[in-house]
Every structure is written in structure tokens, then in C-alpha cells.
C-alpha positions in Angstrom: 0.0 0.0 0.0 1.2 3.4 -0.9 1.2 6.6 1.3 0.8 9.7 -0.2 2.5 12.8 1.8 0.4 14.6 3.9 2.9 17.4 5.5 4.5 20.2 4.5 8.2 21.0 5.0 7.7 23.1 7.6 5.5 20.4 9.4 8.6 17.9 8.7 11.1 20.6 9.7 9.6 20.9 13.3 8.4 17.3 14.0 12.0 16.4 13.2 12.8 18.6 16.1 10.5 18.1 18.6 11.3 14.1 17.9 14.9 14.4 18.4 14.4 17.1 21.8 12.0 14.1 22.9 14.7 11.7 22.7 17.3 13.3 24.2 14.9 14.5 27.0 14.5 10.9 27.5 17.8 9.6 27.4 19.4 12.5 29.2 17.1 14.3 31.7 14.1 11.5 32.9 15.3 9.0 35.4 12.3 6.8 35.5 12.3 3.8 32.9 8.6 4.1 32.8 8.2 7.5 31.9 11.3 7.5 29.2 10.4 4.7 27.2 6.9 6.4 26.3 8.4 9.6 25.6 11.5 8.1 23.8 8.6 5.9 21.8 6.7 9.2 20.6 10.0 10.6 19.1 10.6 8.3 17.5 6.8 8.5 16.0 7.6 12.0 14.8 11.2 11.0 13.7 9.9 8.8 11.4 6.5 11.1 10.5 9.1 13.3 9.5 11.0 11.2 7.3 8.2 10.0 5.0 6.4 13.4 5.3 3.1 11.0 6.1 1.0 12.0 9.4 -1.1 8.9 10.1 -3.4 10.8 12.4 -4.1 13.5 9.8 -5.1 11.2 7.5 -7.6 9.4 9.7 -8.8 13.1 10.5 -8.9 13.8 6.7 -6.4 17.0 6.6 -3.3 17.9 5.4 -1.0 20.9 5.9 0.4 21.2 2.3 -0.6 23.5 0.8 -2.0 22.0 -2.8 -1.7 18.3 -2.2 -1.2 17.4 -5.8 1.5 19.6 -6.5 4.0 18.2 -4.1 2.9 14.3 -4.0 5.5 12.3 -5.1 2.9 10.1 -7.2 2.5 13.7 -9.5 4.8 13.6 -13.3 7.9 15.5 -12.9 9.0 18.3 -15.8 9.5 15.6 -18.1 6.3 14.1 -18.1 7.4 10.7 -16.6 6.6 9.5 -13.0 
């Protein structure tokens, strides 16, 4: 099954970020293995949201936060006409 984007750079830009400020927190600053594993967990989430540009949750909410989705899915013919 292929996933079309869903974010913008700017979306990718700061859950890239927040993801990697989440794991550090968690590494470096919590002390409880209960609490860090959670919060190392959800950085990873937005590592990887980040990486394929693909928000699960706003697809399942039916949004996006690019701007015109057809012009920047990777699906959409380049210059030349090819795919």
C-alpha cells in the first residue's frame, strides 16, 4: 500500500525537532524507565513522521498541511512528463 504525503516542509522541519528534543529528554534528563520509554517511543513516531512526510493521524482526520496536495505528491509527473 502506498502513502501519499500529507505534510509540508515546515510540518517535517519541526516534528524532526521536537522528535529528536523528545529523545534526548528521555535519554538524558528522565530517570524513570517508565516515563522514558513512552516519551523516547513518541520521538521516535515523529522522527519517522518526518522522514516519510506522512502524518497517520491526519489522514484518519482527513487534513493535510500542504498547501496543494497534488503539486508536491511524489505520485504527481515531474517536468519531463514521466513519473
Amino acid at each position: 500500500m502506498r502513502t501519499t504525503r500529507n505534510m509540508n516542509r515546515l510540518d517535517q522541519l519541526v516534528r524532526l525537532v521536537f522528535g529528536s528534543l523528545l529523545i534526548y529528554a528521555s535519554v538524558t534528563l528522565v530517570e524513570s524507565l517508565l516515563v522514558a520509554v513512552p516519551i523516547a517511543l513518541f520521538g521516535v513516531v515523529n522522527l519517522l513522521s518526518a522522514a516519510y512526510g506522512y502524518c497517520p493521524v491526519y489522514s484518519f482526520l482527513g487534513i493535510t498541511s500542504l498547501s496543494d496536495p497534488c503539486t508536491e505528491d511524489d505520485s504527481a509527473p515531474n517536468q519531463s512528463g514521466r513519473k
